[in-house]
N, C-alpha and C positions, 0 to 999 in steps of 0.2 A: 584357201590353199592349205593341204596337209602339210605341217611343219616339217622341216628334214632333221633327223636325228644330229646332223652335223651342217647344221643350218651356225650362221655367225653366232662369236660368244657376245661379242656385244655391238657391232656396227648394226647398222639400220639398210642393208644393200638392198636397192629398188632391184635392182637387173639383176639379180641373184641367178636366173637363168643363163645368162649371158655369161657369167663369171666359171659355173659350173660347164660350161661347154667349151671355155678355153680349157678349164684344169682337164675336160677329159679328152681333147681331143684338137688343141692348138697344133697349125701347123711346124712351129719349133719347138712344139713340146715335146722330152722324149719321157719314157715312163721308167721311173726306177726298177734295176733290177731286182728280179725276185729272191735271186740267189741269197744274193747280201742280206736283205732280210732273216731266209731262213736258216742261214749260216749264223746271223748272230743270236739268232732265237735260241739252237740248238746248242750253239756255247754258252749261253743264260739257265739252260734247264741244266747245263752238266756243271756248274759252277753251284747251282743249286743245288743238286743230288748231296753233290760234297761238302755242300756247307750243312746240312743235314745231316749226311754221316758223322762228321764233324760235332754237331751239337750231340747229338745222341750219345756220344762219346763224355762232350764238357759236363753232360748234367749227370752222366753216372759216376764221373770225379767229383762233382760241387756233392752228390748223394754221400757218396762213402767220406767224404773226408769233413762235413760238416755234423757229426756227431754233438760236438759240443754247442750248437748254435740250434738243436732240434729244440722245437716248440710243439709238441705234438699235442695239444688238448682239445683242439677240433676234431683233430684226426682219431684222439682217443672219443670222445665222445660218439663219434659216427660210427667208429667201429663196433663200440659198446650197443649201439642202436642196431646195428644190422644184426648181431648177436643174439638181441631179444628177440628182432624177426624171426631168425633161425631157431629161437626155443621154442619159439609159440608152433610154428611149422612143425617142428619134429613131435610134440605134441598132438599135435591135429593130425598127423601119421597112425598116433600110438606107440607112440617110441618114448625115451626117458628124454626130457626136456637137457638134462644134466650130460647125456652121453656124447661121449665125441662123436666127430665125424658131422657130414654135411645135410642136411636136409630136404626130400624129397622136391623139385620145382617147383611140382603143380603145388605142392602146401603152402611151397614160399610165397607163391599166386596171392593165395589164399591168406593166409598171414599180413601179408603186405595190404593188401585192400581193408583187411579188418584195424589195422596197425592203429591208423590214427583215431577210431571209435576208442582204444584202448588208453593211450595218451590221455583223452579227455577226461576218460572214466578214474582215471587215477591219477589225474593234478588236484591242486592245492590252492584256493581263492585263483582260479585263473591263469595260475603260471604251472607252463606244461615243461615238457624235461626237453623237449625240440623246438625248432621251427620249421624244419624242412617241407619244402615243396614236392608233389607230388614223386617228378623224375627225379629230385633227388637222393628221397627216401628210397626208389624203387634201387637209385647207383648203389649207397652204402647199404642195402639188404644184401643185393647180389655179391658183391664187394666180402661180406663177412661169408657167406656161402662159400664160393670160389676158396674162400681160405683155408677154409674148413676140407675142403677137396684136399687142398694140396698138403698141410697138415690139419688132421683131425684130432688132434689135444690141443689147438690153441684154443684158449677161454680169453684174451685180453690181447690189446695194441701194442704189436713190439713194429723195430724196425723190418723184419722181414716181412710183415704180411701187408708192408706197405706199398709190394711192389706192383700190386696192380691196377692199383688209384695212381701208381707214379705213369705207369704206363698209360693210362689212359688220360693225365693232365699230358701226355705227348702227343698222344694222338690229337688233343685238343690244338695244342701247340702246331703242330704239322697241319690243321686245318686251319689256322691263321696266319699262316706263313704263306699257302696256298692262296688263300682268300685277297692277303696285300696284295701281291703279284698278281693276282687279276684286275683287281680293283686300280691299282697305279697304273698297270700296262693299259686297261682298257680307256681311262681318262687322258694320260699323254696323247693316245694315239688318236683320241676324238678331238683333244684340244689342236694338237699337228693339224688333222683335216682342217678342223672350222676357221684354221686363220686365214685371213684375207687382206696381210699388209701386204699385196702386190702394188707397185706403180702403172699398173696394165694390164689388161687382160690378155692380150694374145701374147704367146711363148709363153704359158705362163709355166714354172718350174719351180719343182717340189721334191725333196727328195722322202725318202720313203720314210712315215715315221715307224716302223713296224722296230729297227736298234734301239731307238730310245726310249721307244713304249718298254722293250724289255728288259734295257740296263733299268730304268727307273723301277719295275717292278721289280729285281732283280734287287735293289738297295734297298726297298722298302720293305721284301720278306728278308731281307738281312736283320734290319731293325729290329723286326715284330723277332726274329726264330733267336736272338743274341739280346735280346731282352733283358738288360741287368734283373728287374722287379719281378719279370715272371719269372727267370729260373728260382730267384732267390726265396719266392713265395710259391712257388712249385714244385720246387727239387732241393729247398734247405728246409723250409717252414717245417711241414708243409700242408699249403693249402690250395683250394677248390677255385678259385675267382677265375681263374683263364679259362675256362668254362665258357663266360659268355663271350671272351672278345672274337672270334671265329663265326662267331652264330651274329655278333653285331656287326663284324664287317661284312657275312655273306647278305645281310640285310641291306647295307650301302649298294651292293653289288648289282644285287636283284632289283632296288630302286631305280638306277643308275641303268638298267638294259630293259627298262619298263616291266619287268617279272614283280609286279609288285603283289601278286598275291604268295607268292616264294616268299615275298621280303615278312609276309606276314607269317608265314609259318615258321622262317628263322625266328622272328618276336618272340614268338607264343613259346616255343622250346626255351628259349632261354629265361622266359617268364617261370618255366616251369622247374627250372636249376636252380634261377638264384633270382629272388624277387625285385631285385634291385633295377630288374631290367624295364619291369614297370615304370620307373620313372623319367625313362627317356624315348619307349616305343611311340608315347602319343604323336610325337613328330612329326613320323611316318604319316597320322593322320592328318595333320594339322598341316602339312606343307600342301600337299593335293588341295585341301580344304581353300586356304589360304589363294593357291594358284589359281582356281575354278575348274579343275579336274577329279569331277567327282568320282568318276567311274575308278579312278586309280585308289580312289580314297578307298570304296567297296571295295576293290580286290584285296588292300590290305588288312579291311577289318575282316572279309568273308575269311582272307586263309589262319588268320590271329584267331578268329572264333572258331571255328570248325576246328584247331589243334587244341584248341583246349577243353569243347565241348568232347571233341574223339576221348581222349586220355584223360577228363575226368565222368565221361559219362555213367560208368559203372554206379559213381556215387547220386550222381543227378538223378537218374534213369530209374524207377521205381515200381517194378511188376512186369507183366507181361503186355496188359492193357495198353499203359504209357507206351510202352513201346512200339505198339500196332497204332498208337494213333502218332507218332511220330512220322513214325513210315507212311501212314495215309496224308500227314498232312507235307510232308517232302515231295509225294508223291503229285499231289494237287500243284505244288511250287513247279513242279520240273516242266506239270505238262502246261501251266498259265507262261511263266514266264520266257519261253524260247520265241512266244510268238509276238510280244510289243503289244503297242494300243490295236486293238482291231478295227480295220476298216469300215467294219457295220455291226452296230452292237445288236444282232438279231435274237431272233425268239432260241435258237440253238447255245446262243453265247448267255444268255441269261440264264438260261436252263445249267448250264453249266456252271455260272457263278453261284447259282443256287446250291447245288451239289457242296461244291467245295465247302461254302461257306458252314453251308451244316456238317460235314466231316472236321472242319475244322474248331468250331464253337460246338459241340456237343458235350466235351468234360464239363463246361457252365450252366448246362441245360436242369440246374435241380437244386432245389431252396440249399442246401449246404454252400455251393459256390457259383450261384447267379450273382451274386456282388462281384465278385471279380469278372464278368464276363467280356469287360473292355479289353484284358488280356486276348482272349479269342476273336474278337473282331478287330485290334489293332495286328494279328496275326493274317486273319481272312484277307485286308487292307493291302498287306504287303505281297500276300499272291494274289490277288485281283487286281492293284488300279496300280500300286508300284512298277510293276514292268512297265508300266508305258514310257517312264521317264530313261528306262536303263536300256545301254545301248548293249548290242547282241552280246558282244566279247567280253562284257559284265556278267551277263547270266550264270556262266558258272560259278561265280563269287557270290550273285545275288542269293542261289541255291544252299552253298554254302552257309549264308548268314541264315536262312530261313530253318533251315537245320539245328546250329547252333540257338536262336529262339527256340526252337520248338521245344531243344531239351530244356530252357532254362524255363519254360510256363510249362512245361511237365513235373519240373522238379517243385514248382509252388504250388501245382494245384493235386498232382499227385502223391507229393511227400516227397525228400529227400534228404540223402544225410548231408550234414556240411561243415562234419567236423575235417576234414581235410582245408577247408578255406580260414577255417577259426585257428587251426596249427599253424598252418604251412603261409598263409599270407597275411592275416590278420593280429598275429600273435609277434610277430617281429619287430616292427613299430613300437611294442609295448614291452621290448625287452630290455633293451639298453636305455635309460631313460636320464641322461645326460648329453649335453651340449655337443663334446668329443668324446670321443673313445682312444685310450692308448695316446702316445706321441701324433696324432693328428694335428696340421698345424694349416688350420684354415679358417675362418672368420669367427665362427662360434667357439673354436679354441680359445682365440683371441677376447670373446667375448667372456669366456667363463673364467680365463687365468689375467687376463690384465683388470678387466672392468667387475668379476666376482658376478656375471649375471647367470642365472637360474632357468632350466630350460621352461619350466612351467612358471616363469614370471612372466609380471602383465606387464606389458609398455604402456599403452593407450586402452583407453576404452572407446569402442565405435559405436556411437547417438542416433539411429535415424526415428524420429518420432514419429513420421508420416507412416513409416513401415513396422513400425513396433519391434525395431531391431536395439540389442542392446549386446555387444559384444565387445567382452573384457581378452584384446589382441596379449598374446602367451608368444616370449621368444620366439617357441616354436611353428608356429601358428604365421607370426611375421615372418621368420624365414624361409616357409614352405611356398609363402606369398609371392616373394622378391623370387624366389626359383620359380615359379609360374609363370610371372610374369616375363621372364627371359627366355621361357622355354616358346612361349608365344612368338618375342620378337627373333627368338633362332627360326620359327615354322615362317613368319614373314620373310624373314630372310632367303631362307630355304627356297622358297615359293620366286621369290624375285629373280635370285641365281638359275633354279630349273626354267625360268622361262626365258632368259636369256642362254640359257644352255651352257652358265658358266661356272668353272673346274670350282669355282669356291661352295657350291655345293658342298663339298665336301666340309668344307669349315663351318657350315652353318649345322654338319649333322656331328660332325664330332665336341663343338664347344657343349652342348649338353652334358658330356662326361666329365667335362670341365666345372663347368656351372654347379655339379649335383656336388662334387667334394668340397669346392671352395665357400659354399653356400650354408648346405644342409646342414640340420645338426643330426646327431647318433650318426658320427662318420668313424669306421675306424680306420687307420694309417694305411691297412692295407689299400684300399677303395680307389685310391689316385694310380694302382697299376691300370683300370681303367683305360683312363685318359693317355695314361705314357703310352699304352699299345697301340691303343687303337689311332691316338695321331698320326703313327708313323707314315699313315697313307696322304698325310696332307703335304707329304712329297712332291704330290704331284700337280700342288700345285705353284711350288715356289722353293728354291733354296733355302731361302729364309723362315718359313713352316715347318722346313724339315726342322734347323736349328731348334723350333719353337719345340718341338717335337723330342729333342736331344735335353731342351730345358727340363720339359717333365719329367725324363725320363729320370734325370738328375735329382730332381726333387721327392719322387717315387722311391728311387733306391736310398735314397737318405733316410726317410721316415723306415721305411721296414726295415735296414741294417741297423739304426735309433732301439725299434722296439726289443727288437732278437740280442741285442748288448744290454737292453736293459733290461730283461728277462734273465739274462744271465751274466752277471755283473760279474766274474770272475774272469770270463772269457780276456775280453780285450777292456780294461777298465780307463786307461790313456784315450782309447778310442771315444768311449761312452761319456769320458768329462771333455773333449771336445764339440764332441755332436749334440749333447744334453742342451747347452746354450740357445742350443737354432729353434729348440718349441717353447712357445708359440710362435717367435717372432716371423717364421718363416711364414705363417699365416699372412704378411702383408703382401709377400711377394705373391702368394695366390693369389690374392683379389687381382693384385695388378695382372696378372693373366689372363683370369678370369675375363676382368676388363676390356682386354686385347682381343681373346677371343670372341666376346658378344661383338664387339664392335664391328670385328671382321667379317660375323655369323649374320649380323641388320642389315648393315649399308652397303648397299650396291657399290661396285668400283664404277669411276666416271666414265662415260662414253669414249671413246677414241673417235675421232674423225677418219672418214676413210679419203684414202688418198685418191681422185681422181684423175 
């Protein structure tokens, strides 16, 4: 029997029929009215409007009056970067690189795709003057342009031309304000439906959960839009990090309503702003995986692959050639897989696997790259016999994913460049190269200021003889470990809660933002706004989450008011020899969180009995 979306969270109900036919149609059942609902919906959205006006307001006061607590050296550095794009463009015009004014689009196009071949070409032993990610490069290009529009003698980073990086961390801001309030509303209102503590089935009565779906969303876009840590790292700093919490709750979202190849295209975007998001998408995979719902698993990875195969394809993608056999071999996918295993493998179905196979394995067809030709038949493999296992309403994902292969064995057998992955994601890892960063006050803090350990010290070395393994384990290296392996038991978790259909879901997909600061080492202070945002949705599913939620929040705004006084020690100095005390120590109170959350993110809550 097909599961009910608002099937019980955790009873075992045999007559589950029975139950659903008093709620919808007992004889003393009456049905809430609708009014009341949409009466309080309507004063939820208009409470919202104004608490929006409202912030829009707070953060252009926290802008102008926090002059003395401005940290701009991100902000300077990106601007400086988008600048160079605009010389190189005006350049490729024919125009003086040196002249004011803004530079032609299609150049900046142009400029920007060639940018990071340039980076490479003039770093030094390996260290390049960025890291940025594809989209983000593309934001502060456009970013330094626009400015240029509006005055065309700025050459450097002042406070005015900061205003439309500030606008658009709102706009970010306003789509995560959006994104909690759906996410709370839509989980209150399933968790209302699924409950089943009646004494009886007939009369059974319910009142309507549609209020408290939307006061609860209604508190938790409060949270997210009055955010101590993002305004302060948003609208004082200021920095880029809110970026991803919007793209990672609409990801919860889109899980949560079975959209999970959405869920995967949120991922991939936010992979492509801030790298960091890599290290808690696998989830997404690993929960499906984990559950036995494969096909959810495909929709996530086809819509994550196809958003990054699209937006880096330029680089991947090499001739004309490449690209006609991309096309032929998408095209081969489209027409194998809509139709499953076929019911008679006849003389017409072979003739046609034939075809494919050979459009598909031809680049391997000639002594330079017949060694690789397993590439091409692990290709042929997945339009030929893969369909059989995937059910229909996968097939757009499967196409997807066949897509994204095809650029990535075009790009190795074709050529392609891949100084955008050696900048923008591979170069990052290798830039900070200590334990913490700044006032971060989380385990490897702990470890490098109380115990003096070294991120590239060895703890153990690991012996297998049988295997010819001999690995000398690096801090770093054990702590990537211990975050894996939690990140695992958060996807079991995950998996247990989705199949019970219960609201802690949510806790199993937010402890990862948890896990990553209090774990990881190269964490800087800011990183834990993360975690304080994006809890705020664990509203829904307890009082006491929220609190948990209130704690980070608390802890987040410490560390970044910590750094911005110590940067500028003249500002508030009483303040700063107050707060100075709390790092590392406050590192132990992360673990114990950290703790709290895995624990809540693993183990199932107990069964309840239902009442007969």
């Amino acid at each position: 029997m097909r599961r009910s979306r608002y099937s019980s969270l955790v009873e075992d109900v045999s007559d589950r029929r029975q139950f659903f036919a008093a709620y919808n149609g007992g004889a003393a059942y009456e049905r809430p009215s609708r009014l009341a609902g949409s009466v309080t919906l309507l004063l939820v959205l208009a409470l919202l409007a104004v608490a929006i006006v409202g912030g829009v307001q707070l953060r252009t006061v926290l802008w102008n009056r926090s002059t003395d607590l401005r940290t701009p050296d991100d902000a300077t550095q990106s601007f400086a970067t988008g600048l160079d794009v605009v010389r190189i463009a005006k350049a490729q015009a024919d125009e003086d690189p040196t002249s004011p004014g803004p530079a032609p689009w299609p150049d900046m196009l142009t400029a920007y795709l060639g940018y990071y071949h340039r980076v490479v070409d003039q770093s030094h032993d390996g260290k390049f003057a960025i890291d940025y990610p594809p989209l983000r490069l593309a934001i502060v290009a456009a970013w330094a342009n626009v400015a240029r529009m509006q005055d065309p003698s700025v050459m450097a980073y002042d406070d005015d031309v900061a205003q439309p990086m500030l606008r658009l961390n709102l706009a970010f801001e306003i789509a995560a304000t959006a994104a909690a309030f759906l996410l709370v509303a839509y989980w209150i209102r399933r968790k209302r439906l699924a409950r089943h503590e009646r004494p009886q089935y007939p009369g059974l009565s319910e009142p309507s959960p549609l209020p408290r779906a939307a006061i609860g969303g209604l508190i938790a876009a409060l949270l997210v839009w009055f955010n101590p840590p993002i305004l302060l790292e948003a609208h004082v700093w200021p920095q880029w990090d809110v970026w991803l919490v919007p793209l990672y709750l609409l990801a919860m979202f889109y899980a949560s309503t079975e959209w999970f190849f959405a869920a995967g295209i949120c991922l991939a975007i936010g992979a492509l702003l801030k790298t960091q998001m890599l290290l808690v998408a696998p989830i997404f995979l690993l929960w499906p995986l984990f559950g036995g719902r494969f096909s959810e698993m495909l929709r996530v990875l086809g819509g994550f692959a196809l958003t990054i195969a699209l937006l880096t394809g330029y680089w991947l993608v090499n001739g004309d050639i490449a690209r006609i056999w991309i096309a032929g071999t998408v095209a081969c996918a489209a027409c194998f897989a809509p139709w499953g295993y076929p019911k008679r493998l006849g003389v017409s179905w072979w003739i046609a696997a034939a075809v494919a196979t050979g459009l598909v394995i031809w680049p391997w067809l000639n002594a330079n790259t017949v060694q690789s030709i397993w590439i091409g038949l692990i290709l042929a493999a997945m339009i030929l016999v893969a369909p059989w296992w995937i059910a229909k309403k996968t097939v757009p994902a499967w196409i997807a994913i066949v897509l994204a292969a095809a650029i990535l064995a075009s790009a190795c057998t074709f050529g392609a460049e891949w100084d955008w992955l050696k900048v923008g994601f591979l170069y990052g890892p290798r830039r900070f190269i200590q334990l913490a960063i700044g006032p971060a006050s989380n385990v490897p803090a702990l470890m490098a200021q109380t115990y003096g350990w070294k991120i590239d010290q060895i703890l153990f070395t690991l012996n297998i003889e049988r295997m010819a393994i001999h690995w000398n384990v690096t801090v770093r290296a054990f702590a990537i470990a211990i975050y894996a392996i939690s990140l695992v038991l958060c996807s079991i978790g995950a998996a247990i809660h989705d199949r019970r259909h219960d609201v802690h879901l949510l806790i199993s997909l937010i402890a990862p933002w948890v896990l990553l600061f209090a774990i990881l080492p190269q964490m800087h202070e800011r990183f834990l706004i993360w975690a304080a945002a994006i809890s705020a949705v664990a509203l829904a599913v307890s009082v006491g989450w929220g609190l948990m939620h209130v704690l980070l929040t608390a802890l987040s705004t410490l560390m970044i008011v910590h750094y911005l006084l110590q940067t500028h020690v003249n500002v508030a100095p009483s303040a700063l020899q107050k707060i100075a005390p709390t790092h590392p120590g406050l590192g132990w109170m992360m673990l114990l969180i950290a703790g709290i959350w895995l624990y809540a993110a693993f183990f199932p809550r107990e069964r309840r009995k239902v009442i007969r």
